[in-house]
C-alpha positions in Angstrom: 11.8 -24.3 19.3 13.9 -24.0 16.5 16.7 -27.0 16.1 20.3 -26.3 14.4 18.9 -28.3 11.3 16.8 -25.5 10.7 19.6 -22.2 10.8 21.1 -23.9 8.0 21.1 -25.2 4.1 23.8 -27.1 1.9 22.3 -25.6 -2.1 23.7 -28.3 -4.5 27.0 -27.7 -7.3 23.5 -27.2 -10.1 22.0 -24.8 -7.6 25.4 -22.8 -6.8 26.0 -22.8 -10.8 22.4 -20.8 -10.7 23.3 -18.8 -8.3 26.6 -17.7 -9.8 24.5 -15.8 -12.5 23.7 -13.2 -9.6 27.1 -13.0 -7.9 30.6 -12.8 -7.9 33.5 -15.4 -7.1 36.5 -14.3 -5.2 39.4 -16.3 -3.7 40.7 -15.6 0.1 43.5 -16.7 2.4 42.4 -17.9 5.9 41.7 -14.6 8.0 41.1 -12.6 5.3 37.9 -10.1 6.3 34.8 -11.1 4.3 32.1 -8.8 5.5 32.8 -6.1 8.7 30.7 -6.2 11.6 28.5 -3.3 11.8 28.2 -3.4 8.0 25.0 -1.6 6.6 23.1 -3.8 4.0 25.7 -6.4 4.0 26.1 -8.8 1.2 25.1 -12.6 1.1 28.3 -14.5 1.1 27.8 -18.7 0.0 31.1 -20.8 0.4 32.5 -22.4 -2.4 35.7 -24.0 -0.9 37.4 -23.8 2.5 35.3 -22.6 4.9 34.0 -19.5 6.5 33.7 -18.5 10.1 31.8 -15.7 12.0 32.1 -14.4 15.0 30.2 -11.6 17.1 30.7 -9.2 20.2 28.7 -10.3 23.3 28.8 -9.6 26.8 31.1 -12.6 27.5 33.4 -11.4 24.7 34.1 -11.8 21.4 32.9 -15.6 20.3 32.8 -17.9 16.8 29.0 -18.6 16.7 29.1 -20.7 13.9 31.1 -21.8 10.0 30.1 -21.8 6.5 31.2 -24.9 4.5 30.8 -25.9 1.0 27.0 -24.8 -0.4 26.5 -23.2 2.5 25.6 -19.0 3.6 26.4 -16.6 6.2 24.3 -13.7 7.5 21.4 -13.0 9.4 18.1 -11.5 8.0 20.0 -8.3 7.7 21.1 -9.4 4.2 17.5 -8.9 3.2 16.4 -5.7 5.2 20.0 -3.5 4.7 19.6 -3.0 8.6 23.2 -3.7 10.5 24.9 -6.5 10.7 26.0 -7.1 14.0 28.2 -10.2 13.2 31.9 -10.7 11.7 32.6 -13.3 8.8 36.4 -14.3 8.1 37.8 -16.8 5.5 38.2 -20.0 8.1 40.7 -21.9 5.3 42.0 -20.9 2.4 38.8 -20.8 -0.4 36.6 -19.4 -2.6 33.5 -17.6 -2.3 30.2 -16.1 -3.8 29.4 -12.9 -2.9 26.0 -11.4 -3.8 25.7 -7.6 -3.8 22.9 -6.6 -1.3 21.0 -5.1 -4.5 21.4 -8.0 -6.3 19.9 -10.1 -3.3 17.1 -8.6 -3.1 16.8 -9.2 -6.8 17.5 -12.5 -6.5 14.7 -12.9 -3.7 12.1 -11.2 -5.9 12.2 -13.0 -8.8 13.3 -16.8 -8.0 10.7 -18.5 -5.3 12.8 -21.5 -5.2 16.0 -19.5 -3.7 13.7 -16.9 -2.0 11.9 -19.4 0.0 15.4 -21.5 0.9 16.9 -17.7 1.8 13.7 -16.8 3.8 13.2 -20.0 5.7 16.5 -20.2 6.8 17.5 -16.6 7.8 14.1 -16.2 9.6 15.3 -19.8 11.8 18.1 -17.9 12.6 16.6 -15.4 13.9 14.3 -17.3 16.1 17.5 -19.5 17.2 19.1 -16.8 18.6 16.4 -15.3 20.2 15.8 -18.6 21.7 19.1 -19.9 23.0 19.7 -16.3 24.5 22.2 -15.2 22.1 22.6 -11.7 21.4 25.1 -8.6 20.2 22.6 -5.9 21.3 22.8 -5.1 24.6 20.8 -2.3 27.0 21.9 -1.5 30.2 19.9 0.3 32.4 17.5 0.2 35.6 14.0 -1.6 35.1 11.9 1.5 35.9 13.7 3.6 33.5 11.1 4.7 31.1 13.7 5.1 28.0 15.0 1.7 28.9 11.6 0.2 28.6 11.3 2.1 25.2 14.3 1.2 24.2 13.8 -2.7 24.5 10.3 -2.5 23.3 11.3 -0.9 20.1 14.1 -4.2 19.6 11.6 -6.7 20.9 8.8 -4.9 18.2 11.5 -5.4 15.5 12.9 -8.7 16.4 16.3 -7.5 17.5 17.7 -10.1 19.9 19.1 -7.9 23.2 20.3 -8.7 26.6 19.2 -6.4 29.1 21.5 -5.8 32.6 20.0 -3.7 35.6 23.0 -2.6 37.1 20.9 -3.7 40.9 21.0 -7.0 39.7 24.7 -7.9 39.5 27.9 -6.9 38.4 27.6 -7.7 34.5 26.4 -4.5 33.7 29.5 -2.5 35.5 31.8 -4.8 34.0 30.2 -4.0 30.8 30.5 -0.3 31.3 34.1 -0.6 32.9 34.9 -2.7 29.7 34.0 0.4 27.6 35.1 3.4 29.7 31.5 4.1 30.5 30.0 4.7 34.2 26.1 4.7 35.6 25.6 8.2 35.3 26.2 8.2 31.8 23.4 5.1 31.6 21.1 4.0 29.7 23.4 2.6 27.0 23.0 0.8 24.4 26.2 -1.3 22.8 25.5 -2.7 19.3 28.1 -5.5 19.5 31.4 -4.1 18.4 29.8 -1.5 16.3 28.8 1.3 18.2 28.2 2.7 22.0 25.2 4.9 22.0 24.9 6.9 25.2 21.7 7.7 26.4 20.2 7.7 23.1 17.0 8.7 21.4 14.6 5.7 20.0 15.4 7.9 16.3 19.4 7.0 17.3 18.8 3.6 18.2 17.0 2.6 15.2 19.6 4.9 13.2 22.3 2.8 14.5 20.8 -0.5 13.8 19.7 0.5 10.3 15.8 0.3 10.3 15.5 4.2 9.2 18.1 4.4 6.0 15.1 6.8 4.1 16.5 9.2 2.1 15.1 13.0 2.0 13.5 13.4 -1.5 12.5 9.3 -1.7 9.5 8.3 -4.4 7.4 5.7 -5.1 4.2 4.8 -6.4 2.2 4.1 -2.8 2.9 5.2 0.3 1.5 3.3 3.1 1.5 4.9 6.8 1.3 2.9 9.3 2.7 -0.7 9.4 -0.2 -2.7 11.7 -1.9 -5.6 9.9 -3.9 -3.1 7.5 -0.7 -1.4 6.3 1.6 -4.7 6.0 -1.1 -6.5 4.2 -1.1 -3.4 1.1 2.0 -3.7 1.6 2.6 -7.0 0.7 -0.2 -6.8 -2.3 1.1 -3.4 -3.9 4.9 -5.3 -3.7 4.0 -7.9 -4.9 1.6 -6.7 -7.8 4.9 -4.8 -8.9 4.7 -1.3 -7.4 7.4 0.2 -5.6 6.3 0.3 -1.6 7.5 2.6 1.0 5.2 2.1 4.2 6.3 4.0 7.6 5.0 3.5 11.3 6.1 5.6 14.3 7.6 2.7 16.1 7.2 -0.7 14.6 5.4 -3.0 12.2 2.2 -4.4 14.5 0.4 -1.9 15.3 -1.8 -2.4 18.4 -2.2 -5.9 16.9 1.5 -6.3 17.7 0.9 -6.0 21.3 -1.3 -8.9 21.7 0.1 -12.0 23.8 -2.0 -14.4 21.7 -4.4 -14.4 18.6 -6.4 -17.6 18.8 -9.5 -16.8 16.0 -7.2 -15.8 13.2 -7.8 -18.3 10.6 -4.9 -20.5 9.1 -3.2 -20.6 13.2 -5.6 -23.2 15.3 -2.9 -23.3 17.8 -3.0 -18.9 18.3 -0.3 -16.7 17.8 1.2 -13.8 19.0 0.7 -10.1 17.3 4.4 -9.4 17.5 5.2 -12.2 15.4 2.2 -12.2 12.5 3.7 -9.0 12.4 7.3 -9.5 11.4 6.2 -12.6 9.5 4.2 -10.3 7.4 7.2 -7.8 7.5 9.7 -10.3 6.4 6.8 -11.2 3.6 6.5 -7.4 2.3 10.4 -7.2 2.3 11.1 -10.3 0.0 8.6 -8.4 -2.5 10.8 -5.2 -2.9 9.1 -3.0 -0.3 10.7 -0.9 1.9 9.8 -0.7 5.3 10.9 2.1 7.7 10.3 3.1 11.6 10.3 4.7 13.4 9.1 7.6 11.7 6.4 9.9 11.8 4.0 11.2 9.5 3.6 15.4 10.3 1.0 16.4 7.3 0.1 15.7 3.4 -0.3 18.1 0.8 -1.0 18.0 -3.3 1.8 18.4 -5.5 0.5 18.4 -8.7 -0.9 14.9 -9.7 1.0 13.6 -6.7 1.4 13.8 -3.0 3.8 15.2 -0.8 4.4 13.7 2.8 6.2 15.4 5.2 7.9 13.8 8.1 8.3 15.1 11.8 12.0 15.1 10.8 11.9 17.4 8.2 12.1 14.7 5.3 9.8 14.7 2.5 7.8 11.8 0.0 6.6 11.8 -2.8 3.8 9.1 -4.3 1.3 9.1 -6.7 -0.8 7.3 -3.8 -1.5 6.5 0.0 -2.9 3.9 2.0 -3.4 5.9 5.8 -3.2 2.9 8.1 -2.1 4.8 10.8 -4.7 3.1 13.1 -5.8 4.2 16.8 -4.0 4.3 20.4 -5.4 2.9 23.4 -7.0 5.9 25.4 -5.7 6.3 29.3 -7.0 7.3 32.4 -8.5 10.7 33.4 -6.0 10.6 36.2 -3.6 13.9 36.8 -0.2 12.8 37.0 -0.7 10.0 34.8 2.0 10.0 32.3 4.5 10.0 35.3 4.0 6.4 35.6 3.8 5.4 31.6 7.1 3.0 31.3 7.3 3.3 35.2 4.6 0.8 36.2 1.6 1.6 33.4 1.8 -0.3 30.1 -0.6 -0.6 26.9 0.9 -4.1 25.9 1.3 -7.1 27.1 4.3 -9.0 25.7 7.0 -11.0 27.2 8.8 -7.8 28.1 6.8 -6.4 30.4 5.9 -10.1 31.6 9.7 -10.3 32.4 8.9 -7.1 34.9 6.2 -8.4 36.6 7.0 -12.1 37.7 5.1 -12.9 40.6 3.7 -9.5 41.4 -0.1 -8.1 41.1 -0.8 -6.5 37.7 -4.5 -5.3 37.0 -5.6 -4.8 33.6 -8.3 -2.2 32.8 -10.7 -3.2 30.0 -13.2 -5.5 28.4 -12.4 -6.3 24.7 -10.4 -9.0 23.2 -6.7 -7.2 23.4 -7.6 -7.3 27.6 -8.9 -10.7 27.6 -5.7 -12.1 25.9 -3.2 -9.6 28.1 -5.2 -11.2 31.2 -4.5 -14.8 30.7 -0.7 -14.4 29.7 0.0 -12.4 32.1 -1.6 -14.9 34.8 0.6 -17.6 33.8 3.6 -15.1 35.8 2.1 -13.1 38.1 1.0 -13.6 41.7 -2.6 -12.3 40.9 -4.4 -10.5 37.7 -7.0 -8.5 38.1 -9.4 -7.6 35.3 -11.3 -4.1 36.1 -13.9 -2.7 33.3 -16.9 -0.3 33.7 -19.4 -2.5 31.9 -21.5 -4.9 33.8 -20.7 -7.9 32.1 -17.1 -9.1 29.6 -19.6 -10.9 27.1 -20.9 -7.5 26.0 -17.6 -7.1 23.9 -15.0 -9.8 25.0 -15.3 -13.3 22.5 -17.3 -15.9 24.7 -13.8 -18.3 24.8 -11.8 -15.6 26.0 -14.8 -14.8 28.7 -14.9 -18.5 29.8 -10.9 -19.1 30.0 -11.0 -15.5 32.3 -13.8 -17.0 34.5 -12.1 -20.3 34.9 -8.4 -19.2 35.6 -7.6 -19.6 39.2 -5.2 -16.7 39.1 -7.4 -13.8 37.6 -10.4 -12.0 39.6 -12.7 -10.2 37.6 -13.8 -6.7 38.9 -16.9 -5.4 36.8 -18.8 -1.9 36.8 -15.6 -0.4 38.3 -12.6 2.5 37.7 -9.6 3.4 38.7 -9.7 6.2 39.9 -6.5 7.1 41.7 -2.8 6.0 41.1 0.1 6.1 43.9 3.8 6.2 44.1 6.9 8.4 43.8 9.0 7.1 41.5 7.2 4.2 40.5 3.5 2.8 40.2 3.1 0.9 43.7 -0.9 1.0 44.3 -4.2 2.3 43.1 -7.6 3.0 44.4 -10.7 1.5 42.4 -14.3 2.7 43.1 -17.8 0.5 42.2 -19.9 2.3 39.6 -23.0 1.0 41.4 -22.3 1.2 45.2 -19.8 3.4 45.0 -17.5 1.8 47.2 -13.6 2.3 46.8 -10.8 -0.3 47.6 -7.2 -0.6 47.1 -4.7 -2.8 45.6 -1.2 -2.6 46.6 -0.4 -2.8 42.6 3.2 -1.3 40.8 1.4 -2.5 37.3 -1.2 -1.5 35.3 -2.0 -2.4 32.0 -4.3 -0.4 30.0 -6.6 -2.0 27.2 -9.1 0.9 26.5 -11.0 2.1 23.3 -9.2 3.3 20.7 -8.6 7.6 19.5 -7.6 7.2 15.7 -4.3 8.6 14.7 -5.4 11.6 12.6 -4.1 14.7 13.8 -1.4 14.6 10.7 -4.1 15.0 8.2 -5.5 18.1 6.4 -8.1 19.4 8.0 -9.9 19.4 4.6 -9.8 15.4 4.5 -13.6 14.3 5.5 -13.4 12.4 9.3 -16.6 12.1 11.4 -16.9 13.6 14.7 -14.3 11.4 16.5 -11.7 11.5 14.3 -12.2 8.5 12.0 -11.5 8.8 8.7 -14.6 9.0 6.3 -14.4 7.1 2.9 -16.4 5.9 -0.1 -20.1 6.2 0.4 -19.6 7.1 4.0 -19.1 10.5 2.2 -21.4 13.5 1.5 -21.4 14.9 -1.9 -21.6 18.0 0.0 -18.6 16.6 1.6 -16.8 16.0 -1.8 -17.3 19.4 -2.8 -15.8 20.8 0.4 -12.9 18.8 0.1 -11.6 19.7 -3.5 -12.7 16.7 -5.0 -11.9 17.4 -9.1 -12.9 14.0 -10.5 -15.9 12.1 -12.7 -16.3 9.8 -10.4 -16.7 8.9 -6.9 -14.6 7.7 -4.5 -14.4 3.6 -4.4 -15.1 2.1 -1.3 -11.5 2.7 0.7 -11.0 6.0 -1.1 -10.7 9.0 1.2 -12.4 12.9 -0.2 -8.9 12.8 -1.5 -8.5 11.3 -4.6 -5.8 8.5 -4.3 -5.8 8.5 -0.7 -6.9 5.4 1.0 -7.5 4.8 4.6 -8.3 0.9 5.8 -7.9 -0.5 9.3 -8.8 1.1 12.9 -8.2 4.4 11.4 -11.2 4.1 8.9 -15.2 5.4 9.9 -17.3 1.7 10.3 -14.2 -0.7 9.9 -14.5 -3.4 12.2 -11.9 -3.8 14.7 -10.3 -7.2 14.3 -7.1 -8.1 12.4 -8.6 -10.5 10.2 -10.9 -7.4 8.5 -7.8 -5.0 8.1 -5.8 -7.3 6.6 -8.7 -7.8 4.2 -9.1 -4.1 3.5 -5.3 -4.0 3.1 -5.1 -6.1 0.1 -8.2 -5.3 -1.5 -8.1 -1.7 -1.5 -4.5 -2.7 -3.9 -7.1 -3.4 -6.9 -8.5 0.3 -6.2 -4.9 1.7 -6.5 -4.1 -0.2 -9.6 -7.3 1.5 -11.4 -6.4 5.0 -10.0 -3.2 5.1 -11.2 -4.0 4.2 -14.6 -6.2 7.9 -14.3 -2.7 9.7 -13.7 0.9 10.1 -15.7 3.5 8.3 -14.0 5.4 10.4 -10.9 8.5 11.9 -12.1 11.6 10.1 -9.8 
């Protein structure tokens, strides 16, 4: 738990002198407005004098959440990302200020590592205060088994937007909220952004829109363009940012990949205590960001094609990039069910994550989890620790032939989990909702029944590939094919003009990477696409030195 200690730093008169150099120092009256709420990449604002006060819309009203005095700075983490900022800040008392320009933040937090790590430390406690202590400006309102609600909060919770969430059925906040704003239930779900903006049943491209995480311009350059944002694509991330190239990297709904989803990562090296994906993830997003690169989601990638020594990627959208490289991290999706009618229930009762969201929806219920690897294994024992019963079903005869022995043992030994070997699912129930499903033995073929409204589905993995050219080399499942992996027969089919071969990460496109799940042979644990992630950086570095700069 973060302490109030933490959410805050007094910099000294020599620090403040330093920091002078990349600011500017005004003089207010007491009310005067120092930065608006809903402001788009909002400046840092350190009190010289007086002091500062700042206040935000929440579902009990407008509220002074905290004051600035002397050495000490406002804002949120938005001061680094450009994304909204959902809070007000007024002159307290009559004083003097220093306000640094977004742009010359992020300047600021590149190139000093005394003030970056100060700045970093301190806005990331703030977000995890307010997370913890239940304060939030976002706020969803909507019923529990509305898909586009579930959607909606996963892509905040995948970001680390602090929300409240109201079902109208549980009690009259949300149609005071709604009465507050002119709004009624038919016109839900809704999304208010503090004082900033109403959305109305709005799109997850809206949403983000709103809050800032998509501010791309049509036409943007740089030198690598990274797609995808799970561990594979933050870690080149990070390494192209920091080796000095300019970094856009894109996902099609947050940084984390199917890494993100995971409850708990015990075996990652450097956390002995475990950690969740969700938050490796925006650690390592926050990291890329202090570095200069620019993240964006959600977005999706639609196709690539040359333009002359570079690359042009189009988005779903209609946008269009430009980089002399890529890095395809664009990973894989869990599969589903052979079912009919399947998707009906996706949001409504089946889920491919396990996070404290959809452990919110299914306190003291039965939730059975389909599937054998690690990703189940950690879903299954968080999950137990709120629901009436977990059951574990896979079509294997035994979790040791692809689970991690401690996960096996803690899955064996929990009182609250049943496992369910050489077994489907092979029928699903329920009108509006999931509310049961039948299960038949592989060997015996014996069915049962489990009076079940969740399902959690941890299956293997179809890589995300359609959005490539069909001339890019994949094997017969979709994987992307690179270095040696690669038939010289291959290379020729594929265009490729150069000397030499591709390095070890290169695709049968020169320039074009691919590391991660997405990649033919890669191993599928975070540890090894973080590794390819940074090391395939050095590969870039060498290429680009074979081609002229990128025109901007």
């Amino acid at each position: 738990m973060v302490s109030r200690a933490e959410v805050n730093h007094t910099f000294s008169d020599a620090e403040l002198a330093e920091l002078r150099g990349f600011g500017t120092v005004e003089t207010h009256a007491a009310g005067d407005l120092i930065v608006e709420e809903g402001a788009m990449a909002p400046d840092c604002i350190v009190t010289l004098s007086g002091h500062t006060d700042i206040f935000a819309s929440t579902d009990e009203g407008r509220k002074r959440v905290g004051w600035m005095e002397h050495g000490q700075f406002a804002g949120d983490l938005s001061v680094l990302t450009g994304q909204r900022h959902l809070s007000r800040v007024e002159m307290g008392a009559d004083g003097k200020i220093l306000r640094i320009a977004h742009a010359d933040f992020q300047r600021l937090i590149a190139g000093n590592s005394h003030f970056s790590d100060i700045f970093i430390r301190v806005l990331s406690a703030r977000r995890e205060f307010s997370k913890h202590r239940g304060f939030a400006v976002t706020i969803i309102i909507g019923a529990a088994m509305d898909r586009s609600v579930y959607a909606m909060r996963d892509l905040l919770m995948k970001h680390g937007v602090a929300h409240r969430w109201f079902d109208p059925a549980d009690g009259p906040v949300a149609a005071h909220l709604l009465a507050e704003r002119g709004l009624s239930e038919a016109q839900l779900p809704v999304a208010i952004l503090g004082a900033a903006e109403v959305l109305v049943q709005p799109t997850l491209e809206q949403l983000a829109a709103g809050l800032g995480l998509d501010l791309l311009p049509d036409g943007a350059t740089a030198d690598v363009l990274v797609v995808g944002s799970g561990p594979g694509g933050l870690a080149a991330a990070v390494y192209a940012a920091s080796e000095g190239l300019t970094v856009i990297a894109l996902d099609s709904l947050a940084p984390g990949g199917q890494a993100g989803t995971s409850s708990k990562i015990e075996n990652y090296l450097g956390f002995p205590t475990g950690i969740s994906g969700n938050e490796l993830a925006r650690r390592a997003t926050v990291q890329a960001q202090k570095f200069g690169a620019r993240l964006v989601s959600p977005v999706r990638a639609a196709s690539i094609n040359r333009d002359g020594d570079a690359y042009c990627l189009h988005l779903a959208d209609g946008r269009k990039l430009r980089s002399r490289a890529v890095v395809v991290a664009s990973g894989a999706k869990y599969q589903t069910l052979p079912i009919d009618g399947i998707e009906a229930y996706e949001g409504r009762g089946i889920y491919y994550g396990a996070t404290p969201m959809e452990a919110q929806l299914c306190g003291d219920a039965e939730v059975t989890i389909v599937g054998a690897g690690n990703s189940a294994g950690q879903g299954a024992i968080y999950l137990a620790s709120v629901a009436k019963k977990v059951y574990v079903i896979f079509r294997r005869g035994s979790l040791r032939e692809t689970m991690s022995e401690y996960l096996v043992k803690r899955l064996e030994e929990h009182p609250n989990i049943e496992i369910i070997p050489s077994t489907d699912v092979v029928a699903l129930h329920g009108e509006e909702h999931l509310a049961g499903l039948t299960y038949r033995c592989r060997d015996t073929g014996d069915e049962g029944h489990c009076d079940c409204g969740f399902l959690f589905l941890f299956l293997g993995a179809n890589p995300n590939t359609t959005w490539l050219p069909k001339e890019m080399v994949c094997d017969e499942r979709g994987f992307v094919k690179t270095g040696t992996d690669i038939a010289p027969l291959e290379l020729v089919k594929a265009g490729w003009s150069l000397d030499r071969m591709p390095t070890r990460y290169e695709t049968s496109w020169p320039r074009i990477y691919a590391v991660g799940d997405v990649r033919k042979g890669s191993v599928k644990r975070v540890a090894s696409s973080v590794g390819e992630g940074s090391v395939v950086v050095s590969d870039i570095h060498q290429a680009l030195a074979e081609v002229t700069p990128a025109a901007s």
